[in-house]
C-alpha positions in Angstrom: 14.2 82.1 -46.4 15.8 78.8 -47.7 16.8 75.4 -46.2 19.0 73.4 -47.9 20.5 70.1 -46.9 23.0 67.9 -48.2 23.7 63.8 -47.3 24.6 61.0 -48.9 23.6 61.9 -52.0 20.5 63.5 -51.7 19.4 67.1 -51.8 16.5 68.7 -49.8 15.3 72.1 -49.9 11.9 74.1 -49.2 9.8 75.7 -51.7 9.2 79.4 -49.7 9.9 82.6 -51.8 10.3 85.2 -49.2 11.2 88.6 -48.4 11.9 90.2 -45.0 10.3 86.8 -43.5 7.1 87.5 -46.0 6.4 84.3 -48.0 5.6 85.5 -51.5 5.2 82.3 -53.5 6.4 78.5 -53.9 9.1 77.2 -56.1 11.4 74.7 -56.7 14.7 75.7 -55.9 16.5 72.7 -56.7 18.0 72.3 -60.3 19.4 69.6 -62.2 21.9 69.5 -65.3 22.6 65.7 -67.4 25.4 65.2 -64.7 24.5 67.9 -61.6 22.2 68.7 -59.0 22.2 72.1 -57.2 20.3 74.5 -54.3 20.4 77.8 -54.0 20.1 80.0 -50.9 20.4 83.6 -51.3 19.0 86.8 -53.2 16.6 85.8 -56.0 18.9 87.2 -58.9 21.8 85.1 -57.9 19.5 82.4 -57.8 19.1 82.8 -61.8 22.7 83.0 -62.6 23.2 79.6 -60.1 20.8 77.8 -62.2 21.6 78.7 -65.1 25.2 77.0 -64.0 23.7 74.0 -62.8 21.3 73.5 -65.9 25.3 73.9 -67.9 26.3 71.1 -65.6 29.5 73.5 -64.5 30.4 74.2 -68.3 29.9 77.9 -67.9 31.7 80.3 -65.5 30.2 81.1 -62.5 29.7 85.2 -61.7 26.7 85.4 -59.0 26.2 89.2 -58.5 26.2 90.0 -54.5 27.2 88.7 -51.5 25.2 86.6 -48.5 24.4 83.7 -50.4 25.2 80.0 -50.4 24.8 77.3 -53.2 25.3 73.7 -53.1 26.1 71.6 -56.0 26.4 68.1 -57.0 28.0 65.2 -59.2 28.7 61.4 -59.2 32.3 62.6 -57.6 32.6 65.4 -56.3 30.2 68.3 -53.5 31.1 71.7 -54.3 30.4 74.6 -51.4 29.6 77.5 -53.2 29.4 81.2 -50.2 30.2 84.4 -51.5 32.0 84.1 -54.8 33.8 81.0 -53.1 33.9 77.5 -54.4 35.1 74.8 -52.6 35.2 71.2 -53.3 34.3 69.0 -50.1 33.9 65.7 -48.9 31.4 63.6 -50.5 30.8 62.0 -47.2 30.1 64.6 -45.1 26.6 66.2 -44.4 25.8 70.0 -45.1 23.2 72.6 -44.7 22.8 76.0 -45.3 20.3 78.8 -45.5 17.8 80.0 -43.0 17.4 77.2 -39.9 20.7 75.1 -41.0 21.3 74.5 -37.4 17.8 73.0 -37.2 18.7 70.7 -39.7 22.4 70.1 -38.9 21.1 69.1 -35.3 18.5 65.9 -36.6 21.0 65.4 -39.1 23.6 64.3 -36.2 20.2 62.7 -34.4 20.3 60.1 -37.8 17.4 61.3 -39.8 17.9 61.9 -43.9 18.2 65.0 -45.9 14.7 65.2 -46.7 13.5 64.9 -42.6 16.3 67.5 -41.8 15.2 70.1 -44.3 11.4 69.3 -43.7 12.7 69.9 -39.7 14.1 73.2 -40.2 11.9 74.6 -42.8 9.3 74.1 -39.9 11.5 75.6 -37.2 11.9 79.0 -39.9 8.2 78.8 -40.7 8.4 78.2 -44.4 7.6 74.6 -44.9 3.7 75.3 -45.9 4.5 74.8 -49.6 6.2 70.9 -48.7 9.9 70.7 -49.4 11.6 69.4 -52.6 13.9 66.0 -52.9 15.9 64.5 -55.4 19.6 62.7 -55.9 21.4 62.2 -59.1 19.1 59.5 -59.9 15.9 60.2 -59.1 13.7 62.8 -60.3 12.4 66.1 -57.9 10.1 65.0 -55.5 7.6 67.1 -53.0 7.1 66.0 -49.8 4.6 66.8 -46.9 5.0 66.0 -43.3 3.0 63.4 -42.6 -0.3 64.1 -40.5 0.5 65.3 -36.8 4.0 64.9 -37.4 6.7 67.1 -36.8 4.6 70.0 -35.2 6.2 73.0 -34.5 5.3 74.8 -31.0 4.8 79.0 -31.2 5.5 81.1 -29.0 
């Protein structure tokens, strides 16, 4: 499962490696190029080839095997959408999520809370937020954050 989240210039996503809702281990799924930030959402091996694109800052053609995935990518001008072999430029203004819980982090989004609140919200909600969630914009460097002590619990069940 993967959050990630998208507004005003900076990029959130959680750490969780899963399969079939089994967390396997903790990365960072957020990439930078000289020029370009990206997130990934979606089978691990499209993951690699998204990466790689981000790390090329766009310079290399995008070919992610697969379907059921959704990327996110950044620059100084423009947000590109990336869902099933489909990119699409979009408004730099606007907010966007995607992944596992987006709704989760569309809805605090719309309640005024940042990128990094709205992923931490929904990575909570999907149950994949033990491993802190990852922050950065195209200034500042990837950043791990918690949330802080008896906040943001999560009811079960």
């Amino acid at each position: 499962m993967t959050v990630i989240v998208y507004s005003k210039g900076i990029l959130a996503a959680d750490r969780s490696i899963s399969s079939e809702r089994n967390h396997l281990y903790e990365t960072c799924k957020i990439v930078r190029g000289q020029w370009t930030v990206g997130a990934f959402a979606g089978p691990i091996q499209g993951a690699k080839v998204f990466g790689e694109w981000i790390e090329s800052d766009m310079q290399i053609p995008l070919s992610i095997p697969g379907d059921d995935y959704q990327g996110l990518a950044f620059t100084k001008d423009n947000v590109f959408w990336i869902t099933d072999s489909t990119s699409v430029t979009v408004p730099t203004d606007h907010a966007y999520a995607g992944g596992a819980g987006y709704e989760f982090a569309l809805g605090a989004l719309d309640a005024g809370v940042d990128a990094a609140t709205a992923a931490l919200i929904a990575a909570r909600r999907m149950g994949c937020a033990q491993y802190g969630i990852d922050v950065c914009s195209l200034d500042t460097p990837i950043t791990r954050i918690f949330a802080p002590k008896g906040k943001l619990n999560v009811n079960t069940f």
